[in-house]
N, C-alpha and C positions, 0 to 999 in steps of 0.2 A: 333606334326608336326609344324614347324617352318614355319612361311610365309614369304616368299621374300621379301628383302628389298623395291624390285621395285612395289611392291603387296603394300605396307605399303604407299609407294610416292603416287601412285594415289589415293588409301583410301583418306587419307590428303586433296589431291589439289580437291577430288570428295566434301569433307567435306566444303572445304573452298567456292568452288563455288557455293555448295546449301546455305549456311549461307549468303554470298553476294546476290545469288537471291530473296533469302527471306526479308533479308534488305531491299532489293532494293521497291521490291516488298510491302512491308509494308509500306517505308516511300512514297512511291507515292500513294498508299491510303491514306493517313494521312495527304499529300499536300492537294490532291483532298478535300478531307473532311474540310480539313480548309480554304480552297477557299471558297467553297458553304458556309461555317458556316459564311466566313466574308462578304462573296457576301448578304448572309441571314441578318446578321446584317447591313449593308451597305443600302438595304431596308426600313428596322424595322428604324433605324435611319431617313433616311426621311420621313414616316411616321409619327414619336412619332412629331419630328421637326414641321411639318403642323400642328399636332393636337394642340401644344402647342401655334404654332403662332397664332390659330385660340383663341383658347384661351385668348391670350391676347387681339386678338382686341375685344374680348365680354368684359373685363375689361377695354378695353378703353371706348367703349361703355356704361359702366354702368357707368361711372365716369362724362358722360355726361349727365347723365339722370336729374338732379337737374336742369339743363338751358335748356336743346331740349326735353326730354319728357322721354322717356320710350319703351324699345324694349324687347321684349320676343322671342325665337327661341325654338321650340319645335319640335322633330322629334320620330315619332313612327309608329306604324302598326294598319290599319284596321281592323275592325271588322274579317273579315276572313283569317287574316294575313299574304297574299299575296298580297297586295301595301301598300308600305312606304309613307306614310304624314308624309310632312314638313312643319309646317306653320311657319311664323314669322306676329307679332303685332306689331306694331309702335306707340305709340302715341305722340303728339306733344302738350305739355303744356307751355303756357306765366305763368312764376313764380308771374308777377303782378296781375293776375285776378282770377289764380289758382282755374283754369276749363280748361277741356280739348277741346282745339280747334280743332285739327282733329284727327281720329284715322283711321287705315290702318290693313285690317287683308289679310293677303295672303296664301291662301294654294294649295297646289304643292304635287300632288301625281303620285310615280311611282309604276310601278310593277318592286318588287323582283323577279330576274331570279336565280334560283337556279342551279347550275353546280353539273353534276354527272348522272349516269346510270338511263337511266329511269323506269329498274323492281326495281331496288334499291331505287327508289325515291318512287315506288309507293308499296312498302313493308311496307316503311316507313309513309306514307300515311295511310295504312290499321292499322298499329299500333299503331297512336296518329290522334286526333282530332284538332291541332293547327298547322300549317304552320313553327311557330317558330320552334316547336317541333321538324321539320323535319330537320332544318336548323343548331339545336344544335346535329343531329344525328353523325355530324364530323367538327374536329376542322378545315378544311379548309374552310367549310360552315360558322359557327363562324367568323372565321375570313372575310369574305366576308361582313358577317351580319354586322360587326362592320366598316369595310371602307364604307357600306353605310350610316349609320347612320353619320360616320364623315364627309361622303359626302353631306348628307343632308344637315346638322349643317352649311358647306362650304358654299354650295349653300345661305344659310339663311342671314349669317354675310357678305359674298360681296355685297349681296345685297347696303348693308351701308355704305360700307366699305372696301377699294382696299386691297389687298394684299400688305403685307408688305415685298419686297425682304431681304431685308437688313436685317431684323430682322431673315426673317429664315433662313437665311443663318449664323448668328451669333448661333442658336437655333440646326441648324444642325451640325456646327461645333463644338460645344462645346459636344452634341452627340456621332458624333464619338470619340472623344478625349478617352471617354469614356470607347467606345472599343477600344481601341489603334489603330486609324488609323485617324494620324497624318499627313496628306499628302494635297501636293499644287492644287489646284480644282477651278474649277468655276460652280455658281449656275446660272441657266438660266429661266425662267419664258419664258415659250412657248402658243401663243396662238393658236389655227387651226382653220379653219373657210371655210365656203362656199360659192360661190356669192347665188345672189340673187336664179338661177336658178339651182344652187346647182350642174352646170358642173366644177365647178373649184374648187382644195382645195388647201387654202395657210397655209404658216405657217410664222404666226409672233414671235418674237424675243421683250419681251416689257419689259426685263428686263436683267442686267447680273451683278451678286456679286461674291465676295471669294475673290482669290488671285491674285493684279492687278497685279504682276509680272510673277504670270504662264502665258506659252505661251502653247496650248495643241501639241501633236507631232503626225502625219499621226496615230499611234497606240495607243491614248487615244479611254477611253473607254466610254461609256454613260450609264446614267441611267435614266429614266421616272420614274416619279411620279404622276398618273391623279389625281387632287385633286377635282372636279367638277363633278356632275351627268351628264351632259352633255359629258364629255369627250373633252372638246372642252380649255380647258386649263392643265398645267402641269408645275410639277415641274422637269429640268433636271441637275443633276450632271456629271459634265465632270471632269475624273484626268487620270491621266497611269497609266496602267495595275497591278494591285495589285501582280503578280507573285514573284516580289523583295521582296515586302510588306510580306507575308504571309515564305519566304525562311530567313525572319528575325525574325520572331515569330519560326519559327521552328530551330533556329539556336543552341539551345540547344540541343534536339533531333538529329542534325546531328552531331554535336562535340561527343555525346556521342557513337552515332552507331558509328564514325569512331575508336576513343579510342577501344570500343570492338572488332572493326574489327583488328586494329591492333596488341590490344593485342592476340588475337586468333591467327593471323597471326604470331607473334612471337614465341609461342608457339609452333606451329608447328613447324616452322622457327627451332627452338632449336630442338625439338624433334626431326628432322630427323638428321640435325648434329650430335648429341649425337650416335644416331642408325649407323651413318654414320662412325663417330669414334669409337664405339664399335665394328664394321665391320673391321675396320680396324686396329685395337688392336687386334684382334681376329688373324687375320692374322700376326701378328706383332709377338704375341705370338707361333704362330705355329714356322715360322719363329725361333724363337730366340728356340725352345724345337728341332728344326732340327740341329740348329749351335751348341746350348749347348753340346749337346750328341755329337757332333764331337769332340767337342771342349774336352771334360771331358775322353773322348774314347781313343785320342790318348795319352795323359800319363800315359794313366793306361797300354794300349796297351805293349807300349815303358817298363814300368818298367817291366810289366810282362816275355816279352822276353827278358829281362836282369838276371833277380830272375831265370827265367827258362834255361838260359846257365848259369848260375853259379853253379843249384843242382845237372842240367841233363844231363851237357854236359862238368863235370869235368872244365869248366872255374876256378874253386875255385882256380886250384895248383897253375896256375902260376899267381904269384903276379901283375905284369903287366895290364893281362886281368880280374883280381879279380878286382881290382883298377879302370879303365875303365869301367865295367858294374856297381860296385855299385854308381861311380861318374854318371853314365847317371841316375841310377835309383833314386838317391837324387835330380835330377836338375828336370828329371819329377815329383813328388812326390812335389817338391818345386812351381813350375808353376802349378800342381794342386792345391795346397792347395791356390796359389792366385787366381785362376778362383772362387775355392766353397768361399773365403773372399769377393772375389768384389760384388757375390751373396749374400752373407748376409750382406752383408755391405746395398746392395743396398732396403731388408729388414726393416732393421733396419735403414735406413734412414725416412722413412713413420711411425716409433712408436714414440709417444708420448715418450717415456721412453728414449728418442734418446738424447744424448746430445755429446757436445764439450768440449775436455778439451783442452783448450786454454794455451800458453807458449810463451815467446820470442824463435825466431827461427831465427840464423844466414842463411841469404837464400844462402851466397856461401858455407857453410859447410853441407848446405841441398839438395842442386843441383851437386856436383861433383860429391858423390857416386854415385848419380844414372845414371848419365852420363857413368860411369864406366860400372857398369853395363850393358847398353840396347848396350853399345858398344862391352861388350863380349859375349854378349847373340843373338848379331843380326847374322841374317846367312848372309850380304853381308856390306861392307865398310860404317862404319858411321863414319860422319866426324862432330864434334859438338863445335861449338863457343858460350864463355859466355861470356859477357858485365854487368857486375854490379857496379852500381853509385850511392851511394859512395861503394867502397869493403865489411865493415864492417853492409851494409847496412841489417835491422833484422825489423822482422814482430812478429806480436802476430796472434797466429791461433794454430789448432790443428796437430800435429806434425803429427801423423800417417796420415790422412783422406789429411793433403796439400802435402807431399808425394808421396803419391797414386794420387791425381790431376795433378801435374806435372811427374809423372810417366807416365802416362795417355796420358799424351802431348807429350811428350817424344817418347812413342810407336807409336802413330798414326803417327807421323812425319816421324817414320822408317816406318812404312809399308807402307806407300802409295809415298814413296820414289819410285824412278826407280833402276835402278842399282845399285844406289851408294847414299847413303843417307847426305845432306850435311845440315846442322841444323846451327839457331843461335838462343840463349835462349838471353833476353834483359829485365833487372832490372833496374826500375829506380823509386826513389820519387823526387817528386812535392808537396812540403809545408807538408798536410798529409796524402798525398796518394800516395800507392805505385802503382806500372803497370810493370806485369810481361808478356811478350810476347815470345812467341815457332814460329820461322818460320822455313818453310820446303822449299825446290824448288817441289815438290812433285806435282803427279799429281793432284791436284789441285782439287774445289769443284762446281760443278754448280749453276749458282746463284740460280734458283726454286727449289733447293735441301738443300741451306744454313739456311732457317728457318727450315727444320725438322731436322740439323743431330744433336739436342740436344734434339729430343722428344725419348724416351723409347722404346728400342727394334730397333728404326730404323737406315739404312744402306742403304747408297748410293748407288743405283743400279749400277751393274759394267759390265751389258749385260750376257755374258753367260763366261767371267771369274769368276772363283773362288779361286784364286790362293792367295785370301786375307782374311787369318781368321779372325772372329771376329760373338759377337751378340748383337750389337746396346745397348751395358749398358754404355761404357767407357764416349762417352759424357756426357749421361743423369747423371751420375757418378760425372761428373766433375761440370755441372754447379750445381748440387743439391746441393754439399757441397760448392762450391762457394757461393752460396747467403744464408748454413748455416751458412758461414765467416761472411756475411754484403756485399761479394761484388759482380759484375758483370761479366761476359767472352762473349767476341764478336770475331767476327769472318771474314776476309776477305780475297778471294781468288778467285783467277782468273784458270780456266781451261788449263791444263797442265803448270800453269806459280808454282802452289804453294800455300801455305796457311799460313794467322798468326792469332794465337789464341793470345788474348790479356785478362788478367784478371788483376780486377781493386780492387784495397781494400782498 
């Protein structure tokens, strides 16, 4: 059982739109996911940044220690490892007398707040004896544990020693470069604070680095950074909206899903044409096996009732009518045997084994006969004018198959003639090319009709007249063995005004 071509279209377009939802649908996952991952690294970035600037001011600090004394910063967990101590030492040494003049020990303890369920925390509890323990039970806890120890460390080293914008902002950017996000930003050093009586909270502004030509726009975005136990200071990143940013990493992945969208789409695209022209060939062919058999029918028809009054009905004696019926019966006999030729002709044009035997050919010694011909063979007045320039003018081509091309030409010009057929045939070269043109006044070709009447099988729709034999080979006929020549045949005509075939070689 065969399914509907129209069954076959929405298959396709059902196909094509689950695969674009799906696309779609995957790559905005995969947006999403590389937001968060860069929004994730965009954090982690200032983070490592503090920790590293932190860092250096302890190396500035120890570089100092040979002239101002000596600082130690120490941050770890109590006895029952639920409060974090941070202590820092100070000592103050004169290089001259080399004793120590004063010494400073400060220690600073918080409680660790541990975040998470509290039958979970306290499962975890019943199943280790250390606080840490509970703390390493998940890597979010971890990472908590770890920003307070950095925070501790913070706390220790301001002490001494300001924060250096500049520097982490330099530490930050080089950072992100890192990750590839390479974008115009400014870094802010925010402080918060409360009055005395703790009804009021301000926020100061006590530093600002990056880029002095960014200006931020109504839709930049912000990021905090608390670096301080206290929460009472911060690091903040201002740039616009990473959504460009992240549509530029992903730009490979969308060139390719579009390539396979397209390619899939074309595919299709092709497959239903094909289906479409197969349908239509299909048709083409019924077509042409409905004209053939008319077409094969009536000389056989015609000879047989000539064979048939000459055995059966005494026609034989008298000479006259003897003469008359075998003359029709050779002329059908002869027009069939060209119909079953153009048919294998048309065969045998599609085989490899197909060749041309090429010859000089006098083109007015090749155009009269057949002039002759289609003039005594036509059933109504053809009137036919030749123009060749120079007279002697000769072509190289296949003698039989060019022939039958301008026979061809010839014909169509008479049938589609009205009453009276009035033809001019037009030869002419131009350096080294020849141009043979067939005009008709005939009724003429519609123009959305003039690119198919050289496709196989087809024929000008003529409404519900049929009074014009024929089954759609003669053109296809004509240009095939034209461009087995080397040359071209085009075609221009206007509705009821006429038509000219024009072949170039």
């Amino acid at each position: 059982m065969k399914l509907p071509l129209k069954h076959i279209v929405i298959l396709v377009i059902c196909s094509l739109i689950g695969i674009f939802v799906y696309q779609a649908y995957w790559l905005t996952g995969l947006y999403r996911s590389m937001k968060m991952e860069m929004e994730s690294n965009i954090r982690d970035a200032m983070r490592t940044s503090d920790f590293n600037e932190v860092v250096l001011r302890v190396n500035d600090l120890q570089k100092d220690n040979v002239e101002h004394g000596s600082l130690t910063v120490s941050a770890g967990y109590d006895a029952d490892g639920n409060s974090l101590v941070t202590q820092q030492t100070i000592s103050y040494t004169d290089s001259s007398r080399q004793d120590t003049i004063h010494s400073r020990t400060e220690t600073t303890t918080d409680t660790v707040k541990t975040v998470g369920n509290a039958s979970e925390d306290s499962k975890a509890v019943a199943s280790s004896e250390s606080g840490l323990d509970v703390l390493l039970k998940k890597q979010d806890s971890l990472k908590e544990l770890l920003m307070s120890i950095q925070q501790g460390i913070h706390s220790g080293v301001d002490t001494y020693i300001d924060v250096n914008l500049q520097r982490y902002d330099s530490l930050l950017t080089h950072v992100m470069k890192e990750h590839n996000l390479s974008i115009p930003h400014h870094t802010l050093l925010i402080y918060t604070g409360t009055s005395a009586d703790s009804s009021i909270v301000y926020t100061d502004t006590l530093g600002i680095a990056g880029d002095s030509s960014y200006i931020p726009s109504p839709k930049a975005i912000r990021y905090d950074y608390e670096f301080n136990m206290h929460h009472s200071q911060r690091y903040q990143l201002v740039f616009e909206p990473i959504n460009s940013l992240v549509l530029k990493q992903m730009t490979g992945i969308l060139v390719t899903s579009f390539v396979i969208l397209l390619i899939l789409g074309f595919s299709f695209w092709f497959l239903i044409r094909t289906l479409l022209k197969q349908k239509t060939l299909d048709e083409m062919k019924s077509d042409f096996t409905n004209n053939i058999t008319h077409e094969l029918k009536t000389p056989i028809a015609v000879a047989y009732a000539a064979n048939d009054a000459l055995l059966n009905f005494n026609q034989a004696e008298e000479k006259s009518k003897r003469d008359q019926y075998l003359r029709i019966s050779q002329e059908q006999l002869q027009r069939l045997s060209g119909l079953v030729e153009q048919i294998l002709s048309m065969g045998m044009e599609r085989r490899k084994t197909f060749r041309l035997h090429p010859e000089e050919i006098n083109l007015k010694e090749l155009i009269t006969p057949l002039m002759e011909q289609h003039q005594l063979k036509a059933d109504k007045p053809v009137h036919i004018e030749l123009d060749i320039k120079p007279e002697t003018l000769v072509i190289v081509a296949d003698r039989t198959h060019f022939s039958n091309i301008i026979s061809n030409l010839i014909d169509n010009a008479v049938k589609y003639s009205k009453k009276e057929a009035e033809l001019s045939i037009s030869c002419r070269q131009t350096g080294g090319t020849v141009t043979i043109s067939v005009t008709d006044r005939g009724i003429g070709i519609p123009l959305d009709k003039q690119k198919h009447i050289f496709d196989k099988f087809y024929r000008v729709p003529t409404g519900n007249l049929h009074n014009i034999k024929g089954y759609g080979l003669g053109l296809f006929y004509v240009k095939s063995m034209v461009e087995k020549h080397g040359g071209t045949i085009t075609v221009k005509s206007e509705p009821d005004k006429g038509s000219t075939f024009t072949i170039t070689l």
